[in-house]
Structure formats: structure tokens, C-alpha cells
N, C-alpha and C positions, 0 to 999 in steps of 0.2 A: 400559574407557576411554570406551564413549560416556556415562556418565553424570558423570566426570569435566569437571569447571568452566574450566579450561582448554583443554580440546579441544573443547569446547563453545562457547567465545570463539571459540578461533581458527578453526574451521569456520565458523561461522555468520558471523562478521568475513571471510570469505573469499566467503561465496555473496553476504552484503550489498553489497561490491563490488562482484561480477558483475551484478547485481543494478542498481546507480545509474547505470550507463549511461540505465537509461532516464528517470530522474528531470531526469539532467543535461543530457539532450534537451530534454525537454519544457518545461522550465524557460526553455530556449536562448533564443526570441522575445522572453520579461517578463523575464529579464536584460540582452538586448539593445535594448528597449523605444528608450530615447534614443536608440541610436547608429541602430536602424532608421529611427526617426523622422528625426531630423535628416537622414540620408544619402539616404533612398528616400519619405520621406515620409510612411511608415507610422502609422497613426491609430490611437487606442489601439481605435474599436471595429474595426478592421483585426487588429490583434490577438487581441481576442475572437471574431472568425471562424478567425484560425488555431486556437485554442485549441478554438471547437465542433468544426471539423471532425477534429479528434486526435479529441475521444470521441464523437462522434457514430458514427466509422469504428470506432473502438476497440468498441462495444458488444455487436456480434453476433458478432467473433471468436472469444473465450474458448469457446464450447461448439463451435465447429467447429475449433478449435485441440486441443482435448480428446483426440479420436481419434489427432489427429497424434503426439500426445504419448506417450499409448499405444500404438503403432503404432511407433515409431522411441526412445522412450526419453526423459528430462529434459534430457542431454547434449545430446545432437543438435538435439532442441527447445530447444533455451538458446542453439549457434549458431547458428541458422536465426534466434533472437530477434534476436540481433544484428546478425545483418547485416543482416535489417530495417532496424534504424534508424540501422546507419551508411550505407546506401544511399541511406534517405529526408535524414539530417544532410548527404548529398553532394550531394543535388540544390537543398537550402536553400542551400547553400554558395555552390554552381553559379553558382546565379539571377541576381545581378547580371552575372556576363561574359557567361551565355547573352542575357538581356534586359536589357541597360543601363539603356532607359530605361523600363522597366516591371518588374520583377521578381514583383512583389507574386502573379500565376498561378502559378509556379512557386512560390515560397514554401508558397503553397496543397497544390502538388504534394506537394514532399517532406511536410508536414507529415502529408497521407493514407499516404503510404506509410511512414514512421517509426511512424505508429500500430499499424501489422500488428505489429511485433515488438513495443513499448510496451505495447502490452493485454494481452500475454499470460505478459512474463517474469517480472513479480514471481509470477506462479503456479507458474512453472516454481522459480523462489528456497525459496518457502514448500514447496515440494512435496520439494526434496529436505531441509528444515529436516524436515518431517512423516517423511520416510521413515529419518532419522538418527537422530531422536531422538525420534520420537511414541510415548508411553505410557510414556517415564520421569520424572524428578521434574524435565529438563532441556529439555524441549521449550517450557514460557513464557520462561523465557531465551533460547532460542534463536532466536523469534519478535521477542521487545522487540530484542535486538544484531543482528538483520538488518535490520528498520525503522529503528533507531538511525541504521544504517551506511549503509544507501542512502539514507532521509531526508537526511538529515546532510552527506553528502559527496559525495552527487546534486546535490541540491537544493542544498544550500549552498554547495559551491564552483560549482556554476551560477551565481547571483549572484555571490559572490566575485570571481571570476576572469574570466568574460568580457566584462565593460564595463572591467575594466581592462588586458586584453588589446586591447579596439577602443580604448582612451585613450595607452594608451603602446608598443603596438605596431601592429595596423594590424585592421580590423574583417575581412578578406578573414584573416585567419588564427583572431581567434577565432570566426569563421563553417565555420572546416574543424576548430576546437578538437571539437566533437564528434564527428565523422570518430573524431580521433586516441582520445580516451575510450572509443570503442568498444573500440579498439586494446587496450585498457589491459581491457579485459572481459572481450572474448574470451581472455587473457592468464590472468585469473584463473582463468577455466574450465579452462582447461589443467590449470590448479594443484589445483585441486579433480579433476580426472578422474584426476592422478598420483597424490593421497592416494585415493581411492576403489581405483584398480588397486591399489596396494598392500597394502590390506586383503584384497583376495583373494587373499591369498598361500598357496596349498595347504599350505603349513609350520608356519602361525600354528596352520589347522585341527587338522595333526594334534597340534601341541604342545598344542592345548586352549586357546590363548589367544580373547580375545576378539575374534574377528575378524569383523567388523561387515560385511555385505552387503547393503548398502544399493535394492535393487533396483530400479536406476536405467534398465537395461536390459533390454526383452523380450528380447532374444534370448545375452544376457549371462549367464554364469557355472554352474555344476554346480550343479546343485538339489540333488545328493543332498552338498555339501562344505556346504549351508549349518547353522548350529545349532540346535538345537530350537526357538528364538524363534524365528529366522526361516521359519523352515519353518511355523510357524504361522501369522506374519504375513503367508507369501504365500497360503497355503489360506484365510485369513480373506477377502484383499482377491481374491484368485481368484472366490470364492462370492460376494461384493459386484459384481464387477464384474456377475459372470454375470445377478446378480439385477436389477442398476439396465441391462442391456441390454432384459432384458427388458421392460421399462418403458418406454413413449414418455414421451418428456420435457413432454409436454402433460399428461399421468395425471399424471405428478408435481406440474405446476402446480396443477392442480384440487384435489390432495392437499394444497398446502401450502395453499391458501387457504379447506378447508376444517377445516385442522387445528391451522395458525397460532394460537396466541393473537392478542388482541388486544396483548399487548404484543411483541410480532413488530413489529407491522406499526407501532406507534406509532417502536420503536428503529431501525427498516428505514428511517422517513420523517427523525429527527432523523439518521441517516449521511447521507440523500439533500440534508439542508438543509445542515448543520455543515460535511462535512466536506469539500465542493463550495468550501464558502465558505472553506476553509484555502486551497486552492488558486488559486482564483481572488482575494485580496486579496495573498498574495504577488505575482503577476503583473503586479500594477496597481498594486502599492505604490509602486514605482520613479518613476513617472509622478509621485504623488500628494506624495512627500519631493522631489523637485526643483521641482517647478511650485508649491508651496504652502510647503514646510518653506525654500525655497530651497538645498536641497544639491547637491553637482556629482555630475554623473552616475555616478562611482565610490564615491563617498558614500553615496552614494541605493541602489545596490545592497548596498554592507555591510553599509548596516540592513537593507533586507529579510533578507537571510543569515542574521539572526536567528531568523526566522520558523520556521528549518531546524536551526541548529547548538545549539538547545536538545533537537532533538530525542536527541542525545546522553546527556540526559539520563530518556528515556524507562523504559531496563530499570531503574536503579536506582527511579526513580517510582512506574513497573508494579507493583515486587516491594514495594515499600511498602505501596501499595493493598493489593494481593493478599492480605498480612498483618495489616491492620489491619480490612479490607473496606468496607462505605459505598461501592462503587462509581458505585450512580448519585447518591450525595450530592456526590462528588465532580466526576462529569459537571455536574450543577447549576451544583453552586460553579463551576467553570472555564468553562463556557458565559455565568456571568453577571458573571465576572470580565473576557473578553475582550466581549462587547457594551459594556463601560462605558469599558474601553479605545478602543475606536473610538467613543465616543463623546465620549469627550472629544478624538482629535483631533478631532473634524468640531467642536465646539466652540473651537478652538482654546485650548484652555486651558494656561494658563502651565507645561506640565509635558513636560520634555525627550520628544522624540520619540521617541527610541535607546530611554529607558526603557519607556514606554509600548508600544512593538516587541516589548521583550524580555521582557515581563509577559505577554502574548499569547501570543508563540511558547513559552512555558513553560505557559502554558493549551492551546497545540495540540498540546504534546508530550505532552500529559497525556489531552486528549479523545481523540485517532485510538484509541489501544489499548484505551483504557475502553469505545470504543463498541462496539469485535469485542467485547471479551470480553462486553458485555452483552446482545448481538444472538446471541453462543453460547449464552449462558442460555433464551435462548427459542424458537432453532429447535424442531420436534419432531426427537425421536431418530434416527430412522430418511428425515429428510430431510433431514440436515445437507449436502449435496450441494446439492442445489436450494436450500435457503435460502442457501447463503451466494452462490451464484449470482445470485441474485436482491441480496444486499448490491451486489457487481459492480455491476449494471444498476442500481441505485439510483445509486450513484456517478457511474457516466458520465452519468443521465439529467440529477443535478444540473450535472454541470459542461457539459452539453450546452444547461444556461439559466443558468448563472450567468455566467459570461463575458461571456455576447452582453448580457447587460442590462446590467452593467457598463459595455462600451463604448458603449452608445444611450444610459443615464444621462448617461454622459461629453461624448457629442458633443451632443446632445438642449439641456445645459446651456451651450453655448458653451464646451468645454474645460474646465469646473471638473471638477479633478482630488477636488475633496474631496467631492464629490456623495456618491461609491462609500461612503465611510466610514456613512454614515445608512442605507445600504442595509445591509451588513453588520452593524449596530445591530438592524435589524429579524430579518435574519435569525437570529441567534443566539437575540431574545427569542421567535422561533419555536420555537427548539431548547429554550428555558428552559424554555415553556409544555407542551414536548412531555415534560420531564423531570418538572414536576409533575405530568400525569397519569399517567408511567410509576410517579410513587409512590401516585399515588391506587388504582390500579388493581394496585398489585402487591400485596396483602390476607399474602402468606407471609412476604412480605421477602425473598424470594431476591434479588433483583437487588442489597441489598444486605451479602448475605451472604457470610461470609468460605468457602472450598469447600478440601475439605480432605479427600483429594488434590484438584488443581484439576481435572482430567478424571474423578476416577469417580464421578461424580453423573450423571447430568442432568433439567433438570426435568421435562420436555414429552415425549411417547411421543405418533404417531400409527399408530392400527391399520388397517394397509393392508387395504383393501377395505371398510372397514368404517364406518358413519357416527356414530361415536362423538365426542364432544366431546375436544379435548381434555384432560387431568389434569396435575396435578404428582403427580410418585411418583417414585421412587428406583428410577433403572435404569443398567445397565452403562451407559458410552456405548464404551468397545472389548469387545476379544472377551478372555477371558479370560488371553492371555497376557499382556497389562499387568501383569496380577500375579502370575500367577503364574511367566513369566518374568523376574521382575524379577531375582529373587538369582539368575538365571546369568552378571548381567553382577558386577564388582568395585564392592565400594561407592566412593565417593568419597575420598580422601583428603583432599580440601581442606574 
């Protein structure tokens, strides 16, 4: 069953939910953009302070959340995620009854404490997608339909729904609407903890079924009920954990920076430009279609929505690429499809707004995934931990500056909302520039190469302790029961 296409939907469509709570938070402020404005006076670069301070707070968390995580389990860490950020969504809520005529400290408030939970649950999402289905032919699906689904329905019913929640119902309830989406989370979790219990069901074991033990919990379930895979896959990541304890996470820095390619750190810097910039022109978009495009404030949020609800169409995209390959040609193309986009709105030229949104948001459903799987091509092998750790802190560093300059551009110019769009021009022909040299310098073509299985390659190997350069060469990247347990699970029917 776990390699089966369907149960692979419906899990991964099940954690992705869990999952958008925190998208549909973070979203909450630049969907609410107008209504805060008009109500409390909120200023778009008001805004991009709430916005820095979510990742600025957000940055340091993930490796000291890490321990907690192992220590108490994905479960437990996944409600503790949530009530994070329906705490911090309760004190945003709050703010106008507590301070009537100032809210805007508060605002600040919740938004630091919504980031604790924020930063750290899509790890917790990906980690049980990793431990369900990592090392079969269903684990990049299971990736694209979780981003799809929390992208999607985070983010997209964020704009959707709450400006026209504060339009035709009252802004004091889509200001608790996040509150209640928590609700709706921790709900799924539930759901996902019933189907996990269920698989441990002593009965499946002895009948020989396929009974998936996902090992979610340290202190959870009979190691000796589990099946030959898993039993391998906990001695594998037993010996890993053991290994990278012994490791100060500083030796690992030094490691990766001296073992990094240089196309590491080129794809590391176009995540930190790109994909900063997806977020931060959603947020500001709303501002820029009412004051410039002249739409009404519920308007002005459906189109941004766009920016999200293509993301839907990510896993079908992914698996296209994935099959044809040209990954970073296609990062290119899409990088320089959406700079010309924003660049013709900032030119205001005679060409429907909605369309120009929706060419974009199909250029951003296309770059976010292209860029992980590209920046997975060039971690080295053995510090795929620390690198993508470092992706993390790339992300947040970006949107720790893109926001704030966004609103100074904004207020700097006297309110011109269309400022943003020239900015956003630049940044991507950063990302474009950054994608030419990713090809000048890739001499093998891996980055544009079709991988086949997509996990049992990898290029980059760095040898710990050792001051070697590093190689491309053809190394495991799991431990051998990727394959060789593969035929104890049921092929596919579908």
C-alpha cells in the first residue's frame, strides 16, 4: 500500500492540510493589507515589519526545534506547531479590543509568537512525507501534493477568503478566521494520528500484510513487530543520528563550505533571491491592484490568490520536468518569464492584469520545486542535513530583506504602489544571471539531467575529515534497503 498512488494522494493531501495552517497565517496581514489599512492605518512598510519580524524570529528556531522533535515525536511536535500559531493568530485578533487606538505593538506581538510554530511545521509535514514514503518510486509525489496543498489552500484561500470575510461580514471575525483554521489542523492531525495507529495493528503483522510503521514516535510501538525494511530504516537512521551527534554543527559548517561546490552556493543564493521574492510580491500585490490597477479590495485579493492556486498545478509540472529533464533550463525559462511579467505591469502596458498574475503564478508553481530539486543535486552526500539547513536560513535571510525594502521603496516614493514591481524586475534578472552561470559552470549537465531512479544517484560526496575537493561520482545517497527492500512492499496497481 505505501507505494500505491492513491494512498499516496490521500496521505500526503491529508499532512498538506495540516500543514497550511501556517501559510494561511502568514498570508493573514497581505490579505488583510486594505482592510488593516483603511481601519488602523497600517502602512504597507508597517507591513513589511510585521512580515521581517515572522522570519527574522523564525530563523534560529528549526535546529533548536530539532531536538524537540526527536525527543517527543512529529505528532506532538506538529501540536505544539499549532498552537503556536493559533496563540500568536489570537493575540493579532486581540489587538484592536486590547489597544483600540494603537494596535499596531500587538500586531507585532502576535506575529513573533505565530513564527515559533510557522518556522518549524512544514518540517515537521515533509518529515512525516520522508518517513512514509522516502526510498520508494512515491516519495517526489508525495512532496509536489503536500506543497501543492498547503501552497494552495494556505495561501490561497488566505487571500480568497479574508478580505472578503472583513467586506461582507466583519474584519473582527476574519481577524479570529485564523484562530478557527488552526482548529481545522490540528483536526487533520487527529486524522493522520488515526491512520498511522491503525497500521500498527499487531494483526496486519502477523497476517504479513503490509503494515507500514512509520516511526513517528521515539517512544512508540514494538521494534521487534516492525518489518525487515523498517527495521533497517531505524538502524540506518539510529547510526546517522548517532554519527551527526557527534558532530558540532559548527564542524559541519566548515564541512560544507569547504566541500560545497560552487554550484551549491550559486543555487543556495538564486533560493535566497527567487523565492523571497514569491512571497514578498504576493503580500504587496493587493496594495499595488487596488491603488494602481483600481480594483476593489476583494478583487485585488482574488488576483493575488492566483499567485497560490496555480500552485495546484505543481506535482503534474514536477513530474513532467522530472521526465523530460532540462531542469535548470526550465528554472531559466520561468525566472525570465516572470521578471517580464512584472515588468510589464510596472510599464503599464495594455495587457489584462488577472492574465499577467496568472502567467507568474504558473512560473512560481514551476520555480519553488525546481529550485529544491536543484540545490539537492549539489549538496555533498554525506551533508545533506546541513545543506539543506542552510536552504532554510537562505529563505528566511531573503525575506528578512525583501519585505522591509519593499515597504521603504513604497513609502520613500510617496505611496506609489507600482515602485515594487521594478524591484521585483531586478530581482529575478539576478536569479536569471545566477541561472546562466549555474549553466556555464555545470561542465557534466547534471543539473540538467533526467535521474533515474530520482534518489539513487548523487553527484557531490564530501570525505569527512578530509581536505579533498569535492567530485562528481555515482554514490548511494540511502542505505541499501531502498532497494533492496523495495519488493517487500506490493507493486502498484495503478
Amino acid at each position: 500500500m505505501r507505494e500505491s498512488l492513491s494512498w499516496t494522494l490521500t496521505l500526503s493531501a491529508i499532512i498538506g492540510g495540516f500543514m497550511s495552517c501556517a501559510f494561511y497565517n502568514y498570508h493573514a496581514p497581505g490579505a488583510l493589507s486594505l482592510s488593516l489599512q483603511k481601519a488602523y492605518g497600517v502602512s504597507a512598510y508597517e507591513l513589511g515589519v510585521m512580515l521581517l519580524l515572522y522570519s527574522l524570529v523564525a530563523a534560529p528556531i528549526p535546529p533548536v526545534i530539532g531536538a524537540f522533535m526527536d525527543k517527543f515525536g512529529l505528532k506532538v511536535a506538529g501540536l505544539v506547531a499549532v498552537l503556536w500559531i493559533a496563540t500568536g493568530a489570537a493575540i493579532f485578533a486581540i489587538a484592536p479590543d486590547l489597544a483600540s487606538s494603537d494596535p499596531l505593538p500587538l500586531f507585532y506581538v502576535g506575529r513573533v509568537v505565530m513564527s515559533v510554530g510557522g518556522s518549524y511545521i512544514p518540517t515537521v509535514g515533509q518529515s512525516m512525507s520522508t518517513q512514509w514514503f522516502g526510498g520508494t518510486s512515491r516519495e517526489t509525489t508525495s512532496m509536489g501534493v503536500i506543497q501543492a496543498v498547503s501552497q494552495a489552500i494556505g495561501s490561497g484561500l488566505s487571500f480568497t477568503t479574508l478580505e472578503a470575510i472583513a467586506r461582507y461580514g466583519s474584519l473582527f471575525i476574519a481577524l479570529w478566521s485564523g484562530v478557527f483554521y488552526c482548529a481545522v489542523s490540528a483536526a487533520l492531525l487527529g486524522v493522520y494520528a488515526l491512520l498511522e495507529q491503525a497500521y500498527y495493528d499487531p494483526n496486519d503483522h502477523a497476517a504479513g500484510a503490509d503494515a507500514h510503521t512509520p516511526l513517528l514516535s521515539a517512544t512508540g510501538g514494538d521494534r521487534t513487530e516492525y518489518d525487515a525494511v523498517a527495521k533497517k530504516r531505524y538502524v540506518a537512521a539510529t547510526a546517522a543520528a548517532e554519527e551527526a551527534s557527534a558532530i558540532d554543527a559548527l564542524a559541519g559548517m566548515r564541512r560544507l563550505v569547504e566541500c560545497a561546490p560552487a554550484l551549491y552556493w550559486l543555487q543556495l543564493s538564486y533560493i535566497c533571491v527567487v523565492v523571497s521574492l514569491i512571497y514578498t510580491a504576493a503580500n504587496f500585490a493587493p496594495y499595488f491592484l487596488h491603488y494602481d490597477r483600481g480594483m476593489s479590495f476583494t478583487q485585488a485579493n482574488n488576483v493575488t490568490s492566483l499567485f497560490y492556486w496555480f500552485y495546484l498545478l505543481s506535482p503534474v509540472m514536477g513530474a513532467w520536468v522530472d521526465r523530460v529533464g532540462h531542469h535548470l533550463t526550465v528554472q531559466l525559462s520561468a525566472t525570465a518569464v516572470g521578471s517580464t511579467c512584472f515588468l510589464l505591469l510596472y510599464l503599464d502596458a495594455p495587457i489584462s492584469a488577472i492574465f499577467l498574475v496568472s502567467i507568474t503564478g504558473i512560473c512560481f508553481a514551476l520555480l519553488e520545486p525546481i529550485a529544491y530539486t536543484l540545490i539537492a543535486r549539489t549538496i555533498p552526500e554525506n551533508l545533506v542535513a546541513t545543506g539543506f539547513g542552510m536552504v532554510q536560513t537562505s529563505v528566511n535571510m531573503g525575506l528578512c530583506i525583501a519585505p522591509p525594502v519593499v515597504g521603504i521603496l513604497i513609502k520613500g516614493t510617496g505611496d506609489d504602489y507600482n515602485t515594487p514591481n521594478i524591484f521585483y524586475v531586478a530581482l529575478l534578472t539576478v536569479g536569471s544571471c545566477i541561472c546562466v552561470l549555474l549553466a556555464a559552470l555545470d561542465h557534466s549537465g547534471h543539473l540538467n539531467r533526467v535521474m533515474e531512479p530520482a534518489l539513487s544517484n548523487h553527484p557531490v560526496r564530501c570525505d569527512a575529515g578530509n581536505d579533498t575537493q569535492p567530485m562528481l561520482q555515482t554514490a548511494p545517497l540511502l542505505p541499501d534497503y531502498a532497494t533492496s527492500g523495495a519488493s517487500s512492499f506490493p507493486s502498484d496497481p495503478l
